[in-house]
C-alpha positions, 0 to 999 in steps of 0.5 A: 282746344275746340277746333269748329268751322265758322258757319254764321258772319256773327262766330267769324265777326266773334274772332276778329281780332285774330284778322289782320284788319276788322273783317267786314260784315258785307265781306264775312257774309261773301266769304262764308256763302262762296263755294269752296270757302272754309274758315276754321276757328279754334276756342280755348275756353270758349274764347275765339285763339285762332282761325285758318281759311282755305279756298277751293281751287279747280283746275280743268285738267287737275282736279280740286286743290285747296290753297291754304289763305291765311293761318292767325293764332293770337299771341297768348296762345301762340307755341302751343300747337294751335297752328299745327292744329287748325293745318292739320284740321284744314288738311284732313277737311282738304281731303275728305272734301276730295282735293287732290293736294293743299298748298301754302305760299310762305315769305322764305324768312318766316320761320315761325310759318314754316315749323308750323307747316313742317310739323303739320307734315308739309314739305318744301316744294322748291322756291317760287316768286309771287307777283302781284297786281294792287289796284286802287280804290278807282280800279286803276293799278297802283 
């Protein structure tokens, strides 16, 4: 397994079966150029298995801390330690990049998610309630 950070919309487009959704050429382009974006890809054969993106977060009296977004692994290569991997890829990234912590929000009844995390050395911090806002397509709440 081959661990490297997407850097051109073409590795990233390369993956997307691996998204939940086709990832969008305009949004890939958004996502790679943004300061404090990272998208990581693992390869097994030279094949796209897996990614992990992280996003930057700076807080005016806390420092930088990174938010890891999504963890996909496709299905043939999941339990083999691809998410374990692409984690701890993205935390050791997390660090050198000088972030003082890395967080990941995960549904309670995900057990998969969180083994992943636990064997990649995170622990719980308590349970919380996410909220949300969906908009519609004119900019209203739906």
């Amino acid at each position: 397994m081959d661990i490297r950070r997407a850097t051109t919309v073409t590795e990233l487009l390369a993956a997307g079966r691996l998204f939940d959704a086709p990832p969008r050429e305009e949004w890939a382009a958004r996502f790679l150029a943004a300061d404090g974006h990272v998208l990581l890809i693992a390869y097994v054969d030279g094949a796209p298995a897996g990614f992990v993106s992280g996003i930057e977060m700076l807080h005016p009296d806390k420092g930088t801390e990174m938010c890891l977004y999504e963890l996909g692994v496709d299905e043939p290569f999941r339990r083999r330690g691809i998410g374990r991997a692409l984690t701890r890829a993205l935390v050791d990234l997390a660090r050198e990049r000088g972030c003082y912590g890395l967080w990941v929000g995960v549904e309670p009844g995900n057990e998969a998610a969180l083994a992943t995390y636990r064997a990649a050395g995170a622990a719980a911090d308590g349970e919380f309630a996410m909220l949300t806002w969906e908009f519609t397509a004119d900019g209203g709440a739906g």
